[in-house]
C-alpha positions as protocol buffer text, in pm:
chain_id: "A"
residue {
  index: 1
  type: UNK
  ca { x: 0 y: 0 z: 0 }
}
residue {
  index: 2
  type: UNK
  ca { x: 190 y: 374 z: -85 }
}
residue {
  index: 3
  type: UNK
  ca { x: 161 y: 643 z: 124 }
}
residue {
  index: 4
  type: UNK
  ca { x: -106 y: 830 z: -70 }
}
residue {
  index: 5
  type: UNK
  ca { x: -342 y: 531 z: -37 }
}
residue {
  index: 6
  type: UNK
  ca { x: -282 y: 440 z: 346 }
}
residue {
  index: 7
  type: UNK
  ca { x: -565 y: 405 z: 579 }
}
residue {
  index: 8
  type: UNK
  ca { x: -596 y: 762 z: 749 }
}
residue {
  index: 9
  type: UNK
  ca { x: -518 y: 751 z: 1157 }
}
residue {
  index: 10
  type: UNK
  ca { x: -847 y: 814 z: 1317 }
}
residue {
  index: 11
  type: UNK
  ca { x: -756 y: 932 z: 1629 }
}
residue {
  index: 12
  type: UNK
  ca { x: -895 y: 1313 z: 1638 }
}
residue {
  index: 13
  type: UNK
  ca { x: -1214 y: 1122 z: 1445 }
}
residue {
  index: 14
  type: UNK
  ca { x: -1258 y: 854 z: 1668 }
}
residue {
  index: 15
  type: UNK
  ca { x: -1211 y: 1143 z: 1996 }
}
residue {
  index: 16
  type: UNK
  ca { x: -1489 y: 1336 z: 1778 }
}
residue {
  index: 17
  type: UNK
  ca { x: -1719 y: 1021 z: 1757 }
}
residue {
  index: 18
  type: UNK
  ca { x: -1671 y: 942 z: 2104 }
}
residue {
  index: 19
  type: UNK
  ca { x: -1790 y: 1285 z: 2205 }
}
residue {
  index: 20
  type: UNK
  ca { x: -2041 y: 1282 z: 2006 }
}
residue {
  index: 21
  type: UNK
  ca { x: -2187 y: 881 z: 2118 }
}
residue {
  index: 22
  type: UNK
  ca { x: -2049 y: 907 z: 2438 }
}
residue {
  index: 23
  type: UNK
  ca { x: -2322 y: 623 z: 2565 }
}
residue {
  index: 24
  type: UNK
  ca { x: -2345 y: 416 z: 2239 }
}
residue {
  index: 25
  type: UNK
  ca { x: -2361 y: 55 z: 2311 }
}
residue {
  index: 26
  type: UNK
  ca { x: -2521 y: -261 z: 2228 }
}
residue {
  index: 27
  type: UNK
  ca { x: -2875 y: -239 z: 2137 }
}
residue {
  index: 28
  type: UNK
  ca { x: -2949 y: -582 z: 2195 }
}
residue {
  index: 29
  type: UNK
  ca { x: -3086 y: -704 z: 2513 }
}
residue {
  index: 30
  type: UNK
  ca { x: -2943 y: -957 z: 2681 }
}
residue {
  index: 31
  type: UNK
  ca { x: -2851 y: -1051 z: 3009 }
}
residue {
  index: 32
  type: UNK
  ca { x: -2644 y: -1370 z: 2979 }
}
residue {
  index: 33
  type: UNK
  ca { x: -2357 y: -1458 z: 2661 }
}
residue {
  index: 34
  type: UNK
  ca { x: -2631 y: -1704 z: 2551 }
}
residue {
  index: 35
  type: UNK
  ca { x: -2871 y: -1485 z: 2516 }
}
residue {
  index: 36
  type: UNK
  ca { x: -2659 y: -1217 z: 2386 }
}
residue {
  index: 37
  type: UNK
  ca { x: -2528 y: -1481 z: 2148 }
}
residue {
  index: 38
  type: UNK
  ca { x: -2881 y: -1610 z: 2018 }
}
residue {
  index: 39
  type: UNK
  ca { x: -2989 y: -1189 z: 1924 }
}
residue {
  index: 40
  type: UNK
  ca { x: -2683 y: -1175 z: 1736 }
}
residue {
  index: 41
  type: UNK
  ca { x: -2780 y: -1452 z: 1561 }
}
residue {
  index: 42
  type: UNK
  ca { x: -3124 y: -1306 z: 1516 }
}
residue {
  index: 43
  type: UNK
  ca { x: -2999 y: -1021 z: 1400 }
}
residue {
  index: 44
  type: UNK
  ca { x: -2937 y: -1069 z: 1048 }
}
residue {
  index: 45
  type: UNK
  ca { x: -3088 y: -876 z: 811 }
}
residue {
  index: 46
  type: UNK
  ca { x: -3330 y: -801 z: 1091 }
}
residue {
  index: 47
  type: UNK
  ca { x: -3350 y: -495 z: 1305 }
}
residue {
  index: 48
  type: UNK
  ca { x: -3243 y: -475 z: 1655 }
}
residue {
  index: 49
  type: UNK
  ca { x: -3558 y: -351 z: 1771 }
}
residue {
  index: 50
  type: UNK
  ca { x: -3739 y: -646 z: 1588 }
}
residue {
  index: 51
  type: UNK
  ca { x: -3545 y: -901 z: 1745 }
}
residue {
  index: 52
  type: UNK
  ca { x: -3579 y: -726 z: 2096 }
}
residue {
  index: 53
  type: UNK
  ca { x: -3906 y: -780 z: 2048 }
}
residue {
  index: 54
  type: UNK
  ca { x: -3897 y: -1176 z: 1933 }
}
residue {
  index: 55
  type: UNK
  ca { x: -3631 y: -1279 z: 2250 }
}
residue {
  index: 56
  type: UNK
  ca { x: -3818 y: -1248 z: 2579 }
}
residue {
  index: 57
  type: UNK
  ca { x: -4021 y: -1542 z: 2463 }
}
residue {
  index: 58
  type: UNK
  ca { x: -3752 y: -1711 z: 2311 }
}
residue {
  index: 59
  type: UNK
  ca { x: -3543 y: -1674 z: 2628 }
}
residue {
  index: 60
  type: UNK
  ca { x: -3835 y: -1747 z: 2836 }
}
residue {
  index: 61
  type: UNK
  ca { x: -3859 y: -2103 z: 2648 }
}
residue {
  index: 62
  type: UNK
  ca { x: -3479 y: -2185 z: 2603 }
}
residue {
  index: 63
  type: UNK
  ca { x: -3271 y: -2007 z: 2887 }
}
residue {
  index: 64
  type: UNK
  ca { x: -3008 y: -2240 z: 2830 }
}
residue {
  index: 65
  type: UNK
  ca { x: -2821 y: -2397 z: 2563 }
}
residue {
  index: 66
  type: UNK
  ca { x: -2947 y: -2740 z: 2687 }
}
residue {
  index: 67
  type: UNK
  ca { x: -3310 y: -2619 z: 2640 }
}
residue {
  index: 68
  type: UNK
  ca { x: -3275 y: -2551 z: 2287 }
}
residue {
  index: 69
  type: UNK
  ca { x: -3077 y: -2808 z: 2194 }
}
residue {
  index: 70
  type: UNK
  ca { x: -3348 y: -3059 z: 2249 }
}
residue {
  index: 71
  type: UNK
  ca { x: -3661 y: -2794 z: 2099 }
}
residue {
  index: 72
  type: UNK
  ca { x: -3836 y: -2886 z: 1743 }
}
residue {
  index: 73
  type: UNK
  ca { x: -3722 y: -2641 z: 1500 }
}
residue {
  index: 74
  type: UNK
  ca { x: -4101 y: -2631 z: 1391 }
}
residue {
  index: 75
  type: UNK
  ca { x: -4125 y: -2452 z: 1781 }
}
residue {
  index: 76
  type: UNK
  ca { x: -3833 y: -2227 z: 1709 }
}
residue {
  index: 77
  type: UNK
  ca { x: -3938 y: -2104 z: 1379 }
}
residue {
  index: 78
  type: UNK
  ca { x: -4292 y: -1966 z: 1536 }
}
residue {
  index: 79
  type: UNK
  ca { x: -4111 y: -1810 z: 1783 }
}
residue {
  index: 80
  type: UNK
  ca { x: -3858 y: -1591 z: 1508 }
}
residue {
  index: 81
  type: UNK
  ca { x: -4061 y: -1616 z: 1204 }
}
residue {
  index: 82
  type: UNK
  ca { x: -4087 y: -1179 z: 1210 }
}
residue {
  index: 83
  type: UNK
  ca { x: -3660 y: -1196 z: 1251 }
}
residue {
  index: 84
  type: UNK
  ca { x: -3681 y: -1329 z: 865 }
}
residue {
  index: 85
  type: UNK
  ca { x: -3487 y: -1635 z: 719 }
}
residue {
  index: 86
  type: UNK
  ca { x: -3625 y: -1800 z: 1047 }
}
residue {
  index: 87
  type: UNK
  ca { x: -3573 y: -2164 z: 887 }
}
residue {
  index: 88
  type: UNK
  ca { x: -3240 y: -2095 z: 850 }
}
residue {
  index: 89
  type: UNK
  ca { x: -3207 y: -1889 z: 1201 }
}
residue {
  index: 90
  type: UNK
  ca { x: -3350 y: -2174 z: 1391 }
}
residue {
  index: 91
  type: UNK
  ca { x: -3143 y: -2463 z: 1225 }
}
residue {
  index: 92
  type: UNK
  ca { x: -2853 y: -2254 z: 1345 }
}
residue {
  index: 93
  type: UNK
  ca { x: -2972 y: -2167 z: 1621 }
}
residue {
  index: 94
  type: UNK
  ca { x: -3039 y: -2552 z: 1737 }
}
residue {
  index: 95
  type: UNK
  ca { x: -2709 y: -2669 z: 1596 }
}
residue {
  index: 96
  type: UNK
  ca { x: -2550 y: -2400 z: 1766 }
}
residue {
  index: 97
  type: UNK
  ca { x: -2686 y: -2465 z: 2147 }
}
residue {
  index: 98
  type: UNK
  ca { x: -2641 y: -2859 z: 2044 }
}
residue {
  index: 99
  type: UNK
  ca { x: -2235 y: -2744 z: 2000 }
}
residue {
  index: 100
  type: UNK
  ca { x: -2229 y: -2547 z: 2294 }
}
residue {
  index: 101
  type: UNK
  ca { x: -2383 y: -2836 z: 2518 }
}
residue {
  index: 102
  type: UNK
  ca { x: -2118 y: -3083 z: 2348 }
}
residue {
  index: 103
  type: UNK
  ca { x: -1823 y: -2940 z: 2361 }
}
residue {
  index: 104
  type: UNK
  ca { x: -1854 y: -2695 z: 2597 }
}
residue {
  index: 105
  type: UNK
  ca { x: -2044 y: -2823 z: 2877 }
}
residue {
  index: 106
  type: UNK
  ca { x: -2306 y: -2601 z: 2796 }
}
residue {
  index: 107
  type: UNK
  ca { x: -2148 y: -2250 z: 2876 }
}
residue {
  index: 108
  type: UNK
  ca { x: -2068 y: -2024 z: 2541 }
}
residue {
  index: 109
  type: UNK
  ca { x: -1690 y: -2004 z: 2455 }
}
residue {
  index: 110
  type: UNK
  ca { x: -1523 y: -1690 z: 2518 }
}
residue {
  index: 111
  type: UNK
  ca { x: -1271 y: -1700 z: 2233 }
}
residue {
  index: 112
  type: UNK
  ca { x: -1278 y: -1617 z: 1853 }
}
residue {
  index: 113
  type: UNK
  ca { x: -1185 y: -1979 z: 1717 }
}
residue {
  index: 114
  type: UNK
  ca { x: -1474 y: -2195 z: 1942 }
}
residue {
  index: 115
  type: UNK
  ca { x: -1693 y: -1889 z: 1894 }
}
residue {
  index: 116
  type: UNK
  ca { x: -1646 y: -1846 z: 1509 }
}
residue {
  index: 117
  type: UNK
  ca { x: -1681 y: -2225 z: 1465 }
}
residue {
  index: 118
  type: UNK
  ca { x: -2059 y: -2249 z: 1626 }
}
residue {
  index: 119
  type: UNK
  ca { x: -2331 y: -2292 z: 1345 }
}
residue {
  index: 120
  type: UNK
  ca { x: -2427 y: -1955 z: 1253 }
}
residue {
  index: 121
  type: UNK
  ca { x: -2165 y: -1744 z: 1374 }
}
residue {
  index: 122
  type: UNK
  ca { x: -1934 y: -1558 z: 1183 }
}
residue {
  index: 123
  type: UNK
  ca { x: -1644 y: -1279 z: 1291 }
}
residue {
  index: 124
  type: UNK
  ca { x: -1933 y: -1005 z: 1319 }
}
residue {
  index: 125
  type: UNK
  ca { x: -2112 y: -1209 z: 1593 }
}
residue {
  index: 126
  type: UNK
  ca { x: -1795 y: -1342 z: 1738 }
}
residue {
  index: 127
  type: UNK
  ca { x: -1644 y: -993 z: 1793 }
}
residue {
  index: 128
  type: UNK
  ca { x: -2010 y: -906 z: 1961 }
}
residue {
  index: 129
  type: UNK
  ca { x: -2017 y: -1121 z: 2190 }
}
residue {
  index: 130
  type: UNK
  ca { x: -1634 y: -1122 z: 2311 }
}
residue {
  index: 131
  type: UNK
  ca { x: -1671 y: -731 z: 2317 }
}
residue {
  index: 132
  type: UNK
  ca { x: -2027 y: -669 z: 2496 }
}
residue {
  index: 133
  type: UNK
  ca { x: -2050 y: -1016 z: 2731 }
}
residue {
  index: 134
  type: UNK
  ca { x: -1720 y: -1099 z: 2802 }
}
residue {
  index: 135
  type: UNK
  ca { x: -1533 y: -757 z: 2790 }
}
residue {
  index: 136
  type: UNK
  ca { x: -1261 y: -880 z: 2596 }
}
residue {
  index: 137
  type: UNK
  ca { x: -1145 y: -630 z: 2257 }
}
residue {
  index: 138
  type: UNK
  ca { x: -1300 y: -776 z: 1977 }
}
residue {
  index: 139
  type: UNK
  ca { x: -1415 y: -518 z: 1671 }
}
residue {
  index: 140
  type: UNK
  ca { x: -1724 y: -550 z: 1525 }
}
residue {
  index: 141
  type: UNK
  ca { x: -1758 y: -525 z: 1150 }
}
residue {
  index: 142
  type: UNK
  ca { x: -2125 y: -490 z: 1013 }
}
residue {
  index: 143
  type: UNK
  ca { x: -2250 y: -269 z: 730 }
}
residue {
  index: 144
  type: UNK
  ca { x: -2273 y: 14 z: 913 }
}
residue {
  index: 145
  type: UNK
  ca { x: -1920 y: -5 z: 1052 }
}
residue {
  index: 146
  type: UNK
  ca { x: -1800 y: -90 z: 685 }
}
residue {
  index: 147
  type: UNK
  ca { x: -1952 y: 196 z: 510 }
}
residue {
  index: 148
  type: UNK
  ca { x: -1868 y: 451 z: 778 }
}
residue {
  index: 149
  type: UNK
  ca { x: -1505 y: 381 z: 834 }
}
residue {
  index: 150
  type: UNK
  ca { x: -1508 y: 348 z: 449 }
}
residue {
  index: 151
  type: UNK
  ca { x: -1610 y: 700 z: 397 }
}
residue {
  index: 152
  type: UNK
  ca { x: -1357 y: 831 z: 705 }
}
residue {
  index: 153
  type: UNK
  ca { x: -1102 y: 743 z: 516 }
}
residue {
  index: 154
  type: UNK
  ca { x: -1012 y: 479 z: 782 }
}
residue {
  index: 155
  type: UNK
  ca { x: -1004 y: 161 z: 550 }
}
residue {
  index: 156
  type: UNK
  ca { x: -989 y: 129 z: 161 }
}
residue {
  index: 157
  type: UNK
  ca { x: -1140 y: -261 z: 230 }
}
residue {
  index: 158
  type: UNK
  ca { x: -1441 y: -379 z: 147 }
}
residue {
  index: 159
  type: UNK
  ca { x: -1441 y: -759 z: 262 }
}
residue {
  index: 160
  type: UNK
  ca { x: -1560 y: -712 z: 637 }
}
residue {
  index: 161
  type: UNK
  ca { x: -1252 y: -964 z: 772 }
}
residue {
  index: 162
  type: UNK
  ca { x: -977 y: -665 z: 570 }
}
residue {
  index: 163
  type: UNK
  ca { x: -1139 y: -388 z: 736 }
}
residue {
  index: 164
  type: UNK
  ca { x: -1148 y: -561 z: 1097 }
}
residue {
  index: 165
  type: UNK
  ca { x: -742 y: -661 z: 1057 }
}
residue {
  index: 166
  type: UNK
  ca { x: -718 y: -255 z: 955 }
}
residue {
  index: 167
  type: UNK
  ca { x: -940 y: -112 z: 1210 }
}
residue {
  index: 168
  type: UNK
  ca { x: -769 y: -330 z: 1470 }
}
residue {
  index: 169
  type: UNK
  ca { x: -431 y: -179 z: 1351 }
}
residue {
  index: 170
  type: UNK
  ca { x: -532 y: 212 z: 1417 }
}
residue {
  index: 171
  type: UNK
  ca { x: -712 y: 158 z: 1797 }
}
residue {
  index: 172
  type: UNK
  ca { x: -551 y: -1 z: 2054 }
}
residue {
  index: 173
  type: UNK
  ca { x: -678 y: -307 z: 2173 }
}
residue {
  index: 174
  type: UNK
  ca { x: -932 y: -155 z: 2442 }
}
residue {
  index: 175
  type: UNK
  ca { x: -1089 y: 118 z: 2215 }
}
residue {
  index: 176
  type: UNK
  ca { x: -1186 y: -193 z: 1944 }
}
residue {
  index: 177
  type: UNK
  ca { x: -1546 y: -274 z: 2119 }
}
residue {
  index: 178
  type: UNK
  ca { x: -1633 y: 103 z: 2142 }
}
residue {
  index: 179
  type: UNK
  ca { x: -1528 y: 156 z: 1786 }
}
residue {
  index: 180
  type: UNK
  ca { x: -1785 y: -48 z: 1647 }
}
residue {
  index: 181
  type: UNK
  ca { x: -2037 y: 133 z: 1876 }
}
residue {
  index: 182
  type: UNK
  ca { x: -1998 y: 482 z: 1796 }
}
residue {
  index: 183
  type: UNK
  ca { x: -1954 y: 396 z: 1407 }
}
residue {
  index: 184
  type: UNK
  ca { x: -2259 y: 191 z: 1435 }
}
residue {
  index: 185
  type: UNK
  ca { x: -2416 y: 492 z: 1599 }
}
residue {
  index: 186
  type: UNK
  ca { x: -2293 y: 744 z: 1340 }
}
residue {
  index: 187
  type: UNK
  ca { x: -2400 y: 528 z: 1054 }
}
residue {
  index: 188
  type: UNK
  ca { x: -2773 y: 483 z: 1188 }
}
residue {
  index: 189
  type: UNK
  ca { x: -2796 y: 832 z: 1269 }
}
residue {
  index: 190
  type: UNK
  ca { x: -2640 y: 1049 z: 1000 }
}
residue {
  index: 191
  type: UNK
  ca { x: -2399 y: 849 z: 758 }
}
residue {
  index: 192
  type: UNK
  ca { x: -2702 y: 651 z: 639 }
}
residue {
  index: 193
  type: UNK
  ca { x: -2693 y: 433 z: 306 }
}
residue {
  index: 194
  type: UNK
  ca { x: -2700 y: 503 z: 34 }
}
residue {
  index: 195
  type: UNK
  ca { x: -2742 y: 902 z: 139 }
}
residue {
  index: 196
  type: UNK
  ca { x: -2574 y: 1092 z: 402 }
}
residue {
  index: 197
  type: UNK
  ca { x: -2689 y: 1325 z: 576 }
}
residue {
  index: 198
  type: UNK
  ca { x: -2358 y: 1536 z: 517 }
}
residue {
  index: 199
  type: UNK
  ca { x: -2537 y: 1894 z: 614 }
}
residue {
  index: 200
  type: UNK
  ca { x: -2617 y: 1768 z: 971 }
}
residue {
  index: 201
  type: UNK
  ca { x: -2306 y: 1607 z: 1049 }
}
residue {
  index: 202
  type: UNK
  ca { x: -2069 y: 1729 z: 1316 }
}
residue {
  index: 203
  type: UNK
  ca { x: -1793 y: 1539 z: 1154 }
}
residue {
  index: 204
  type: UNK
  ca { x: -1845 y: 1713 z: 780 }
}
residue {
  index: 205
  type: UNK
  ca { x: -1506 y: 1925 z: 802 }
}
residue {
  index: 206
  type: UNK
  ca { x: -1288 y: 1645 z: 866 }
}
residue {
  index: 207
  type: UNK
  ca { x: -1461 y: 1405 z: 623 }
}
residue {
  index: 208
  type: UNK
  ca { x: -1260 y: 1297 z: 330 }
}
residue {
  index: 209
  type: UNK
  ca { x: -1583 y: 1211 z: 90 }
}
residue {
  index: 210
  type: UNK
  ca { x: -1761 y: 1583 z: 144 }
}
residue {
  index: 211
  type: UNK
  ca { x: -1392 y: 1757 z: 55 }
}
residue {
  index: 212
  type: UNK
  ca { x: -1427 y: 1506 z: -289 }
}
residue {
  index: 213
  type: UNK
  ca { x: -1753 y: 1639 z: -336 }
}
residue {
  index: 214
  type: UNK
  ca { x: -1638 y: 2038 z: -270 }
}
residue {
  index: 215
  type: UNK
  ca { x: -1348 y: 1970 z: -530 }
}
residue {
  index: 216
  type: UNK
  ca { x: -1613 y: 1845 z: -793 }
}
């Protein structure tokens, strides 16, 4: 990579961000890894507040691993059918607990290899849960966090595993679950896709895409 194409160093932004998001967290609600584990889960291509809405009952019915590694997936996909793909979801979900009861002794993993090789859990997930259950640095890369740090000038990358390996490589370690809050944050509130909302945003003199558009 030359010099004029580096990754820019975020730190002022990421100060800025922080500022601005000072509370931003996870929206999920959880109270346990499982659980926290299971919304992630949920949470593709679904909203946050739709799965909030879907888990009480789900974690009323399977507070434990054990519990839903033993339900019909016919029960599981009532209970997530509004998440979407719920077929899908709940065959993950099942195989997932049924991995975590196995091998585990029914308690979720709290590194990135076990974690990452559950059914149904990628990097994105992984990084969640390490991050917002277990407290250990782990940088969440979703579409928001893509597009955002994309536009900050933070990360030329487009496949989601590049632009963790180059986020991870401007924050230290114990800024990485915060990161992914406050980008996730920005990008719901005013980076939105596929239109920003450049003339509200507090970061608009710093950003690298509006000075493209001024020189246009």
């Amino acid at each position: 990579m030359t010099p004029a194409s580096a990754p820019r160093l975020p730190a002022t932004d990421y100060r800025e961000l922080v500022a601005h998001y000072p509370d931003a967290h996870c929206a999920l609600h959880y109270t346990t890894p499982w659980e926290l584990l299971v919304a992630t889960i949920l949470s593709a291509q679904c909203t946050d507040v739709r799965v909030n809405l879907v888990t009480p009952e789900l974690f009323k019915r399977f507070p434990q691993p054990h519990f839903l590694a033993a339900a019909a997936p016919a029960e599981v996909e009532a209970l997530i059918r509004s998440t979407g793909f719920f077929r899908n979801k709940a065959k993950n979900l099942i195989a997932c607990a049924m991995r975590i009861d196995a091998c585990h002794g029914g308690v979720v993993p709290d590194t990135l290899d076990a974690l990452v090789a559950l059914p149904g859990v990628g990097r994105k997930t992984a990084n969640v849960v390490l991050g917002n259950a277990f407290g250990i640095p782990g940088m969440v890369v979703d579409t928001h966090v893509g597009r955002v740090s994309c536009r900050l000038g933070w990360t030329q990358q487009t496949d989601p595993v590049k632009v963790e390996r180059e986020l991870c490589q401007l924050l230290p370690p114990r800024e990485w679950t915060m990161c992914g809050h406050v980008l996730i944050a920005h990008g719901r509130s005013l980076c939105k896709a596929p239109t920003p909302l450049c003339s509200q945003c507090f970061m608009v003199e710093s950003c690298p895409q509006v000075g493209v558009k001024r020189m246009k």
